[in-house]
Backbone as CSV, one residue per row, in Angstrom:
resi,resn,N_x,N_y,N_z,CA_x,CA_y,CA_z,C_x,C_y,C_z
1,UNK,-71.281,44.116,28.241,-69.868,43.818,28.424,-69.549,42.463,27.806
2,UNK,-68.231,42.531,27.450,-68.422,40.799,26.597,-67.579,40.135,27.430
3,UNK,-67.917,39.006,27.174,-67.277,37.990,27.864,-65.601,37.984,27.996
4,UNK,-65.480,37.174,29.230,-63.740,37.306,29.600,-62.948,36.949,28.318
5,UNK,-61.527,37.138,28.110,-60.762,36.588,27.021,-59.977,35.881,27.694
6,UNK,-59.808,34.630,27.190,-58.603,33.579,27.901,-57.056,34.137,27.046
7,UNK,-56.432,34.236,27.638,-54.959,34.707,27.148,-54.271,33.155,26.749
8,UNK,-53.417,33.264,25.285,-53.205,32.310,25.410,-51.876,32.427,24.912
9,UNK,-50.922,31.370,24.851,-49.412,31.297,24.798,-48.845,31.047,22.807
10,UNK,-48.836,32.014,22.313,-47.927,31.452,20.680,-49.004,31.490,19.945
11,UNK,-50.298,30.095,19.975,-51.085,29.930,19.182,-51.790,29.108,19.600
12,UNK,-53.155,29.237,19.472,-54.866,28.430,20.276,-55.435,27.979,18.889
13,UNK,-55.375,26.741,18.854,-56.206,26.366,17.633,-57.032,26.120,18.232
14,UNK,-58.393,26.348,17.497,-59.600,26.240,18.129,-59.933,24.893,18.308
15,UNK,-59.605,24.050,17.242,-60.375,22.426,17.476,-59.685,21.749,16.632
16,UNK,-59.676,20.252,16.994,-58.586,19.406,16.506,-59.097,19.366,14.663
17,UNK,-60.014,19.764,14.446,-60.682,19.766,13.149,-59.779,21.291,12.505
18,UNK,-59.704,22.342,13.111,-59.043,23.382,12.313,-57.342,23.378,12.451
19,UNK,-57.011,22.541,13.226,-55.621,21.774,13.533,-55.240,21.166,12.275
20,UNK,-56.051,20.235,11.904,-56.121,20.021,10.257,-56.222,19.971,9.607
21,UNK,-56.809,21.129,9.665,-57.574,22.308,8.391,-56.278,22.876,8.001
22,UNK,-55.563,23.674,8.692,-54.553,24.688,8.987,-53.394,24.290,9.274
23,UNK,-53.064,23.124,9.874,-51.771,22.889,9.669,-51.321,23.055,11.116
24,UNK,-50.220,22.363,11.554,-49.501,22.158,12.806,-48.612,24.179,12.948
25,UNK,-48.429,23.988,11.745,-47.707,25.681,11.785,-48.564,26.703,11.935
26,UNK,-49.746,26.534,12.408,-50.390,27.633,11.680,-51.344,28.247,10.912
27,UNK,-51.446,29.143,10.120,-51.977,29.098,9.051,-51.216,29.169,8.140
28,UNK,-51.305,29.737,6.599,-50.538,29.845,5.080,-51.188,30.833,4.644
29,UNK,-52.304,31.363,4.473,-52.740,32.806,4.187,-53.259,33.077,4.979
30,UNK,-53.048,34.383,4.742,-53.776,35.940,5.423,-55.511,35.532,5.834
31,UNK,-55.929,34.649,4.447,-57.272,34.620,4.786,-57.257,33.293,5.863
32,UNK,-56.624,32.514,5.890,-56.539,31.296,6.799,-56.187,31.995,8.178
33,UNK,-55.496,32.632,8.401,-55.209,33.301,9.577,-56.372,34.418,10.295
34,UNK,-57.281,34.931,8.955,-58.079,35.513,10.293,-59.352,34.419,10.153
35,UNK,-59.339,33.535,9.660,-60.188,32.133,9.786,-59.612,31.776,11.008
36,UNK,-58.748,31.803,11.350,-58.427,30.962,12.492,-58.768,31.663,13.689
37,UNK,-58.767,32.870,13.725,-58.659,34.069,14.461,-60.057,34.365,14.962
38,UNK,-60.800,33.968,13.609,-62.510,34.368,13.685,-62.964,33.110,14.294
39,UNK,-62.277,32.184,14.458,-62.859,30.579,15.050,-62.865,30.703,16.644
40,UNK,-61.529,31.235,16.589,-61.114,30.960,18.356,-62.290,32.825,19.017
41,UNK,-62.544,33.048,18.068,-63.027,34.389,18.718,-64.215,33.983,19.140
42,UNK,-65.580,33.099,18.031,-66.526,32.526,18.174,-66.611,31.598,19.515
43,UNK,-65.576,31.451,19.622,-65.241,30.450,21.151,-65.235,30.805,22.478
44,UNK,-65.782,32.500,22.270,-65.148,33.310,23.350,-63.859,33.315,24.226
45,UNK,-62.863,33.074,22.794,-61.277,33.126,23.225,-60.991,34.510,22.385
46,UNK,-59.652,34.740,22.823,-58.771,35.750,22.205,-57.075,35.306,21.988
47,UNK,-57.011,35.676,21.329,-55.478,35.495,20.727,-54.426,36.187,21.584
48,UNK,-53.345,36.469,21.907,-52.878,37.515,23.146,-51.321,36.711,23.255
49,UNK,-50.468,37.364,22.093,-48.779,36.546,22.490,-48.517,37.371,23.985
50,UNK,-47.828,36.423,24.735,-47.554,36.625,25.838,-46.255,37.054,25.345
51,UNK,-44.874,37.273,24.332,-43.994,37.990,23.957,-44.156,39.353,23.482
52,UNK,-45.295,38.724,22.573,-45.244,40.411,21.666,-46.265,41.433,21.876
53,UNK,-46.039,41.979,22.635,-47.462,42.722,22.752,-48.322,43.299,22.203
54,UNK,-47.856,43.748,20.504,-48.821,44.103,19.137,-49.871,42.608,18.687
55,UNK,-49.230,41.522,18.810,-50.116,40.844,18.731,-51.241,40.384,19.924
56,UNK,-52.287,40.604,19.462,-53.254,40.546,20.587,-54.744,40.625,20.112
57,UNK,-55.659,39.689,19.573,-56.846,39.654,19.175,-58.339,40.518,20.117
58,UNK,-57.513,41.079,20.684,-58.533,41.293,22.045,-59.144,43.117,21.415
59,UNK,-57.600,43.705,21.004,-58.096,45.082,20.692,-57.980,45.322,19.345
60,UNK,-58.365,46.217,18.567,-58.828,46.289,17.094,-57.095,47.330,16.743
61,UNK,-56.136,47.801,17.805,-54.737,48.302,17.121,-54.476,46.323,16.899
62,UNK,-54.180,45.745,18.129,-54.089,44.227,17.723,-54.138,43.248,16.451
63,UNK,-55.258,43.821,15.833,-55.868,42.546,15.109,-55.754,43.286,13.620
64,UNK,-54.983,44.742,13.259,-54.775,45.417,12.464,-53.536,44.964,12.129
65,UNK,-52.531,44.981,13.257,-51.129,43.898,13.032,-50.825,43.342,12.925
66,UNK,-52.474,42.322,12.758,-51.908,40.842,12.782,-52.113,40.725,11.580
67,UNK,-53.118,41.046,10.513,-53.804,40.956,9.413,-52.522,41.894,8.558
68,UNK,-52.306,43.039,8.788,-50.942,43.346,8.123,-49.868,42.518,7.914
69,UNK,-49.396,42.205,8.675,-48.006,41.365,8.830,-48.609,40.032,8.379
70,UNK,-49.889,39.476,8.716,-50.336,38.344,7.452,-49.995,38.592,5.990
71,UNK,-50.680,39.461,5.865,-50.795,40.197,4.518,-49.397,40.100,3.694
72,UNK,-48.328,40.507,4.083,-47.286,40.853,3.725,-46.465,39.576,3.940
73,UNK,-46.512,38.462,4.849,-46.056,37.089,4.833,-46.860,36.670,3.696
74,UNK,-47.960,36.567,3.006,-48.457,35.967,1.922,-47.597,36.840,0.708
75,UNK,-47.486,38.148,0.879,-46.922,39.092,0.051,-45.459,38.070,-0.653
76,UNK,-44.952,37.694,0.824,-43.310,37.429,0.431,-43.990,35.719,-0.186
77,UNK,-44.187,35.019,0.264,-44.806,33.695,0.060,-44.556,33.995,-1.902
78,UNK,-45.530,34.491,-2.074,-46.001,34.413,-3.759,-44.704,35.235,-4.622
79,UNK,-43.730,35.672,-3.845,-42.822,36.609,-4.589,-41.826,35.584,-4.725
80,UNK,-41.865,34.198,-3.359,-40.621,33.145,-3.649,-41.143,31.872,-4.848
81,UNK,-42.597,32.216,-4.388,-42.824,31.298,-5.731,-42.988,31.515,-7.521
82,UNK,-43.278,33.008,-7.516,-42.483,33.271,-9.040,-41.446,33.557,-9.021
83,UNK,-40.432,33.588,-7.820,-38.722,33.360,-8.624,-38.570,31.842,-8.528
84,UNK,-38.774,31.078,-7.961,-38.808,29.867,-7.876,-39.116,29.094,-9.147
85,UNK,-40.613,29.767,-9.574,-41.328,29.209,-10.550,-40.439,29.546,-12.383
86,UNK,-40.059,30.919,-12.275,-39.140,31.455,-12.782,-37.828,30.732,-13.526
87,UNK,-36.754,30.522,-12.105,-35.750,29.161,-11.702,-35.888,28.154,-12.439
88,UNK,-37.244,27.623,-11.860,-37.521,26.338,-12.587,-37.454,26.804,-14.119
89,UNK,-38.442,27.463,-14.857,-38.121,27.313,-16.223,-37.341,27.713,-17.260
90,UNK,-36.182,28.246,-16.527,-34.303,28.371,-16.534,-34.063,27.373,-16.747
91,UNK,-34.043,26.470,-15.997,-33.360,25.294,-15.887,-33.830,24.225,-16.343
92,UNK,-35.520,24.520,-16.919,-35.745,23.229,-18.531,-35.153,24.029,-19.416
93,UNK,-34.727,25.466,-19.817,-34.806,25.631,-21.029,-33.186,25.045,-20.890
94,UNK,-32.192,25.299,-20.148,-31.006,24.489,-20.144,-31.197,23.257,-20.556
95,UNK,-32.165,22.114,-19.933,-31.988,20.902,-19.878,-31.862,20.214,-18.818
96,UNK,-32.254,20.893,-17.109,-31.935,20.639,-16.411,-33.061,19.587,-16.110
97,UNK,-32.590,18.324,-16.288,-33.965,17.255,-15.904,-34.577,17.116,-14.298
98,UNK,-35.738,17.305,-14.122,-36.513,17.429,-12.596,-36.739,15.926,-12.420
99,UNK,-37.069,15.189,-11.564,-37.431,14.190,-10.932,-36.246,13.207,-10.449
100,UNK,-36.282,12.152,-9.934,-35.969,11.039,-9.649,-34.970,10.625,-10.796
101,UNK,-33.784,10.535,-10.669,-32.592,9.580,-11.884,-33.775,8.362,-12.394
102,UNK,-33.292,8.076,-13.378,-33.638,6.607,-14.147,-32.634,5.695,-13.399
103,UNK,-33.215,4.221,-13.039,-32.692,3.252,-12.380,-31.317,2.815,-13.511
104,UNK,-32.090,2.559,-15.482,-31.252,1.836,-15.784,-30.885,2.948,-17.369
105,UNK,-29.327,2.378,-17.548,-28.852,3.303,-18.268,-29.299,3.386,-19.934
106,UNK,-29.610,4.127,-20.889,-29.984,3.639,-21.796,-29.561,2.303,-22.788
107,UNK,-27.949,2.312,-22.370,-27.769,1.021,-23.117,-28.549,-0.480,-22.005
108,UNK,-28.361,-0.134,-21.066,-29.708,-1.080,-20.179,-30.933,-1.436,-20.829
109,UNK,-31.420,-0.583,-21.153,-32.794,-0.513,-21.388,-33.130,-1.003,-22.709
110,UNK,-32.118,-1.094,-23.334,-32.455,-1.559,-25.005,-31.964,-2.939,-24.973
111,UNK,-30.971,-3.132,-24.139,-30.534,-4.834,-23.696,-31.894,-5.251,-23.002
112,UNK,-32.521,-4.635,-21.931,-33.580,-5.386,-21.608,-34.841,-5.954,-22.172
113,UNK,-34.864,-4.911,-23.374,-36.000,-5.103,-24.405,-35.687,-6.014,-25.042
114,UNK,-34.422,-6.287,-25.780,-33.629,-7.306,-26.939,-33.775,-8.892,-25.956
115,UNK,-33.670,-8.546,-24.677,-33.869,-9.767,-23.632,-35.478,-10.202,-23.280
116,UNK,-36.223,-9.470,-23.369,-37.546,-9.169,-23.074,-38.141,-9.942,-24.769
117,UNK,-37.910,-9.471,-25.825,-37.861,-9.871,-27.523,-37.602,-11.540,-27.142
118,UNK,-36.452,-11.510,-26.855,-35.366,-13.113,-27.278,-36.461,-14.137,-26.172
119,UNK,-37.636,-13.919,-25.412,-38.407,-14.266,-24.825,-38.468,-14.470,-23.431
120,UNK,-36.801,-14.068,-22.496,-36.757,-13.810,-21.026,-37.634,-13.366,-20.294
121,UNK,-38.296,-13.839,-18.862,-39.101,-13.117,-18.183,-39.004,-11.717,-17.852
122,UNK,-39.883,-10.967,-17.526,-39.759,-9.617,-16.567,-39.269,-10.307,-15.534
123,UNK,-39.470,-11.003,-14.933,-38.809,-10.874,-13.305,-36.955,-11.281,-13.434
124,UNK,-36.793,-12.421,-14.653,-35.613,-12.653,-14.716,-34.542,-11.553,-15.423
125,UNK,-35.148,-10.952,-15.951,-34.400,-9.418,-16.372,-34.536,-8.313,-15.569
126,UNK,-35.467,-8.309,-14.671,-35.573,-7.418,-13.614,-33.910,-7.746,-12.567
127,UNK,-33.958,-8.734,-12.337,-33.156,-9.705,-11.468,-32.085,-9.048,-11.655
128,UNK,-31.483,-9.269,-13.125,-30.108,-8.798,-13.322,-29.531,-7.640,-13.177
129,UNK,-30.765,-6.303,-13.226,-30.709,-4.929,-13.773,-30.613,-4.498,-11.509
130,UNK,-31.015,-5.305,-11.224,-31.214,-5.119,-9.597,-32.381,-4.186,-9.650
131,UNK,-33.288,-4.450,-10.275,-34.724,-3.287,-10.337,-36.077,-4.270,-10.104
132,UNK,-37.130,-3.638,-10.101,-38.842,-4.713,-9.762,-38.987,-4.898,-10.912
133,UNK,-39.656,-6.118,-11.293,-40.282,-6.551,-12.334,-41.151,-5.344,-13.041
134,UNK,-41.703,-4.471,-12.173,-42.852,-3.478,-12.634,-42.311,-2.629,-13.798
135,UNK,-40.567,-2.342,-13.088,-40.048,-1.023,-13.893,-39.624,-1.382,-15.603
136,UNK,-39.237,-3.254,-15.275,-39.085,-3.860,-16.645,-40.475,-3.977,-17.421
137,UNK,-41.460,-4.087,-17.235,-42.640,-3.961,-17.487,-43.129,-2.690,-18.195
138,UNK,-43.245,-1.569,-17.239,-43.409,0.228,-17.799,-42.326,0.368,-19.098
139,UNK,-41.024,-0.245,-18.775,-39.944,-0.046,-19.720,-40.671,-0.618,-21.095
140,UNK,-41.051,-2.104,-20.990,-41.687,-2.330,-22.036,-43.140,-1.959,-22.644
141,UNK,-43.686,-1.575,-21.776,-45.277,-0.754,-22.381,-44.852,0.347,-23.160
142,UNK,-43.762,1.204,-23.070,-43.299,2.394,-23.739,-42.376,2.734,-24.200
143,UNK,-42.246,1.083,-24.963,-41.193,1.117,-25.918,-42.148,1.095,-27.035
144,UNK,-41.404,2.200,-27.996,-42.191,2.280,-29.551,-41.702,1.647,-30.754
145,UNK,-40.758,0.444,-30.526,-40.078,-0.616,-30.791,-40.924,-1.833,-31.206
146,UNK,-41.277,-2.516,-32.192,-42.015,-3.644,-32.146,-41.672,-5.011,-31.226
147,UNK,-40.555,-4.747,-30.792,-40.091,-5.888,-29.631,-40.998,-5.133,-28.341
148,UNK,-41.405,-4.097,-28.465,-42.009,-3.731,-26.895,-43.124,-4.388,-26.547
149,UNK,-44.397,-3.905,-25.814,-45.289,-4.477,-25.341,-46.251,-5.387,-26.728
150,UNK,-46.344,-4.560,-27.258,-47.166,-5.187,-28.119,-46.298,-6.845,-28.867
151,UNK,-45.125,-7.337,-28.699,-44.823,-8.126,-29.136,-44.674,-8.798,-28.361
152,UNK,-44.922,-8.737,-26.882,-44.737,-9.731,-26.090,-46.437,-10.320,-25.912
């Protein structure tokens, strides 16, 4: 006879180590989920929603529903990330630029170099632009301008 099953409420992570293995939510795949499933089982626990009664690690209809309906949450998962992925390369072939705005405007940036040239500090041209010395700096490493890095 095997040992008792502790019933447990939503979700039993087995140990603060597969807590952050797996994530506060959960798992993310099908295979992470019966990893998690096969952990707490080794523990002589069982899985058992106190709502749903198909979910339930204890009997093998149980653990057929859970691995299905995994299955098919990874299913939808990978279907949002090639339209997503998709999306995205729509919107380079438009021109749609991804990241973070630029701090300073291009006519900025060629005044800062011509200021950076005429022999002004980075920090005192940083100053004016309201930006870190660093970004006047990167600005000038990758300028292909002979006033850029190499002329300072």
């Amino acid at each position: 006879m095997r040992s008792p099953t502790a019933v447990v409420s939503i979700f039993l992570m087995a140990s603060t180590e597969d807590h952050h293995r797996y994530g506060s939510c959960g798992s993310r795949s099908t295979r992470d989920l019966l990893n998690v499933i096969a952990a707490v089982s080794e523990r002589g626990a069982g899985f058992k929603s106190l709502k749903d009664t198909w979910a339930d690690t204890t009997t093998a209809h149980g653990r057929l529903m859970l691995t299905v309906l995994g299955g098919l949450a990874e299913f939808e998962r990978e279907l949002i990330r090639a339209r997503t992925g998709e999306g995205r390369k729509r919107a380079k072939e438009r021109g749609v630029r991804f990241g973070r705005p630029r701090k300073m405007t291009p006519h900025q940036r060629k005044e800062a170099l011509q200021r950076l040239h005429a022999g002004e500090t980075m920090a005192d041209v940083a100053r004016t632009y309201n930006v870190d010395a660093t970004t006047i700096g990167r600005l000038a490493a990758s300028s292909p301008f002979e006033h850029g890095a190499a002329a300072l």
